[in-house]
N, C-alpha and C positions, 0 to 999 in steps of 0.2 A: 695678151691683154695690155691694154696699154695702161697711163701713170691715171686716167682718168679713174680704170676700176678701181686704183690703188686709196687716188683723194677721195674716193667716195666715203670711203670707211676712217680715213685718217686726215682728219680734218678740222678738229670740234677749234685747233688756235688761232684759225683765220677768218672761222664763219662770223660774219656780224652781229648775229641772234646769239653766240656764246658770251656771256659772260665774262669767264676768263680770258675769250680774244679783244673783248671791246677794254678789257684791263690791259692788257700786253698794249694794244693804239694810243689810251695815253701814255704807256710808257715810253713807247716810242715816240711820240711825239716831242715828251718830255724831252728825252734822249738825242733826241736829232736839234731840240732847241739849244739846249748847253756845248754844241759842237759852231764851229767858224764857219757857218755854213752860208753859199749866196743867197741873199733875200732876193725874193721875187726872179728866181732862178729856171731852169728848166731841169725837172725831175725826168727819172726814168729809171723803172720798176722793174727789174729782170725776175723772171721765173716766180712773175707777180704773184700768183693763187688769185684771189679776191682783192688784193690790190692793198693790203693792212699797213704794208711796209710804207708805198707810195704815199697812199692819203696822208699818212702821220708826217711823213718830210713832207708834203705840200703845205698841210699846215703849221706846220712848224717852222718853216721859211717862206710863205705867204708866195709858193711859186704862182709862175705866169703861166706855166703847161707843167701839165704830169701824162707821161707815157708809161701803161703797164702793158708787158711783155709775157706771153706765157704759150705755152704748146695746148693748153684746156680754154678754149675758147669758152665754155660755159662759166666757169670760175671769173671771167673779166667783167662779165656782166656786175658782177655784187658790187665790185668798184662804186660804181655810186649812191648805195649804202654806207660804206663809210666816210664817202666824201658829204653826203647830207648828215651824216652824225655829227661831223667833224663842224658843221655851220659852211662848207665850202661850195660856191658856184661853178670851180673848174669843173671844164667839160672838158676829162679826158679820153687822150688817144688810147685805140685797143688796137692791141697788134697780136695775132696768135701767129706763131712763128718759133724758131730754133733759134737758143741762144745762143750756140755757138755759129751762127750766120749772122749776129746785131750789126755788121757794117751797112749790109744790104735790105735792112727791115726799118731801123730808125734812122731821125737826121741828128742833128746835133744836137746836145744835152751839156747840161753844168754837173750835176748831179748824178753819178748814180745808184743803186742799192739792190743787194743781191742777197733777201733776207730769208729767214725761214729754215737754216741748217740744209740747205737745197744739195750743197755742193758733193754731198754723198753720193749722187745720180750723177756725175761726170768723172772719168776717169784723168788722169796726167794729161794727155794728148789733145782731151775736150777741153779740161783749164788752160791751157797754153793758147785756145781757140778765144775763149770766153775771155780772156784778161786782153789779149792783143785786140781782140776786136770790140772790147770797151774801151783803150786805150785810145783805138783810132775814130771814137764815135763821140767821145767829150773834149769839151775846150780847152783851151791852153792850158790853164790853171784849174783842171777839173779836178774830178772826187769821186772816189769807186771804193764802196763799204762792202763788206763781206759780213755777214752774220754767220757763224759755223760754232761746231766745239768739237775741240781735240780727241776726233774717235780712236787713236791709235790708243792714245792715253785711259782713255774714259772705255772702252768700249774692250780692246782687246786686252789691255791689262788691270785696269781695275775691277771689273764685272767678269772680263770671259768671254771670248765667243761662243756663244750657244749654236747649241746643230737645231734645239728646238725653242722659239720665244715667242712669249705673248706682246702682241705690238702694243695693241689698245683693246681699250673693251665700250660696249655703246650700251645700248639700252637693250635692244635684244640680239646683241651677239659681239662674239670676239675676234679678234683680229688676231691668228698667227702666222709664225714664218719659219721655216725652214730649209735648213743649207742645201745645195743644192751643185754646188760647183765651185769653181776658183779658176781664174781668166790669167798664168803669170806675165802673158805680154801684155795685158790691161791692167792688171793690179785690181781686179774685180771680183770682190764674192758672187755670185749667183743664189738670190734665197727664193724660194715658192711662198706665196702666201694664199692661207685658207682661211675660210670664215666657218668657226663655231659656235653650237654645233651644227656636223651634216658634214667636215671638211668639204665644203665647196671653194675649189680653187678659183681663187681671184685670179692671178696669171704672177708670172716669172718675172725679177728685176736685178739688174744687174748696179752691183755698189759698191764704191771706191771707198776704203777707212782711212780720210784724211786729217793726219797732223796739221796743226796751224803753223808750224815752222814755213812746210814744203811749201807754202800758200803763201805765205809772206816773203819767200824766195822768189816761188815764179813769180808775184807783183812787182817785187823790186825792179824785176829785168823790162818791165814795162809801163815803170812808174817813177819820178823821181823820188818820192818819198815813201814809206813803207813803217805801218807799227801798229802797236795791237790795243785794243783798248778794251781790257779785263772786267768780267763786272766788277769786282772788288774797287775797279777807280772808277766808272760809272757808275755803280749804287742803283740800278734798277734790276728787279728779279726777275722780271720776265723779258728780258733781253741777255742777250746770250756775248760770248766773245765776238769782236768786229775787228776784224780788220780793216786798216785805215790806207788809201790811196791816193795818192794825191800827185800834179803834174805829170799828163801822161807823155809815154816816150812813139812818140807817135812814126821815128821814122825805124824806130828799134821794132813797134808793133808792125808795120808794110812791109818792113825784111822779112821777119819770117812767117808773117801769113801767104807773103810769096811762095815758100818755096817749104811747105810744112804738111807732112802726113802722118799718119796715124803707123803703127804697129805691123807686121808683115808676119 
């Protein structure tokens, strides 16, 4: 099954018609206004969903193009949902496609943002993809944000890993998951998810429990600058830890996307 059966069910922070997502879009907007960010710039929205992240840096820096990025071609559609909430006339680019392929899908970009705690669905090998080929896709003096939060921290030591969890719950039915495996050359859990009741399985996904250190490591190596920006120093609730990028190392990212593979 692919991430589509997954968003179907997990979904209510991005949908336009939620409430708490159209609250999270001013936040972000808010968020992305208080940062040095270029006006009338070009955006570009990786592992976009509906495009929440996007819209709110367009309008918040009053871009000239917004590009969302995402492997769920149906989810890019809403895009201009939140761009008419937002009062905006960009007409943006949709691109369904792999992110870790962004050299050969977009052109160049000022801006980019990578929001939504996404990065659980990429393991080491795919971030090393993902960072070098945003690197070699934005401007000189570009900007590559990271939305995530500390699962090593949060998830396996504070909470626990559960063999059995309820993800979400909707109106008429729940969302669990269930361990399922462990990948040690990918650093990947393997969890099943079922919808109750009836256990009807959704389908298998595989997820990487990333620290924000290891993320702000491998950015450095493809970034001149590198730092994290905590909600406690941003002050918004519905935005999450971001990692900050800036100046990318463009000839650091064409080395090793030369000569770079995965796991044996």
């Amino acid at each position: 099954m692919s991430l589509e059966g997954l968003y179907r069910y997990a979904r209510a922070y991005m949908e336009p018609d939620n409430e708490g997502a159209r609250k999270r879009f001013r936040e972000l907007a808010e968020f992305f206004e208080k940062l040095e960010l270029p006006r009338g710039g070009r955006i570009l929205d990786l592992c976009a969903g509906t495009g929440i992240a996007g819209a709110a840096a367009a309008r918040a820096t009053g871009a000239s193009r917004l590009t969302v990025l995402d492997a769920r071609a149906e989810d890019l559609e809403r895009v201009h949902e939140w761009l008419e909430s937002a009062g905006l006339s960009t007409i943006p680019t949709k691109v369904q496609g792999d992110v870790r392929k962004i050299p050969g899908l977009v052109e160049e970009h000022d801006v980019a943002v990578l929001f939504g705690n996404t990065m659980i669905h990429f393991d080491p090998f795919d971030a090393v993809r993902i960072f070098a080929g945003v690197a070699l896709t934005l401007s000189g003096d570009g900007i590559f944000m990271v939305e995530d939060t500390d699962r090593v921290y949060r998830i396996l030591y504070s909470i626990g890993y559960k063999e059995f969890f309820v993800e979400s719950k909707g109106e008429n039915h729940t969302l669990a998951s269930v361990h399922e495996g462990y990948d040690v050359r990918r650093g990947t859990f393997k969890r099943a998810y079922y919808l109750l009741p009836g256990f009807e399985k959704v389908g298998e996904f595989d997820f990487h429990h990333w620290d924000l250190a290891t993320q702000l490591a491998i950015g450095r190596i493809f970034f001149g600058e590198a730092r994290l920006i905590r909600p406690g120093e941003h002050g918004f609730t519905r935005v999450g830890d971001v990692l900050y990028f800036k100046r990318p190392r463009k000839d650091i990212a064409a080395l090793v996307l030369d000569d770079f593979s995965g796991p044996r």
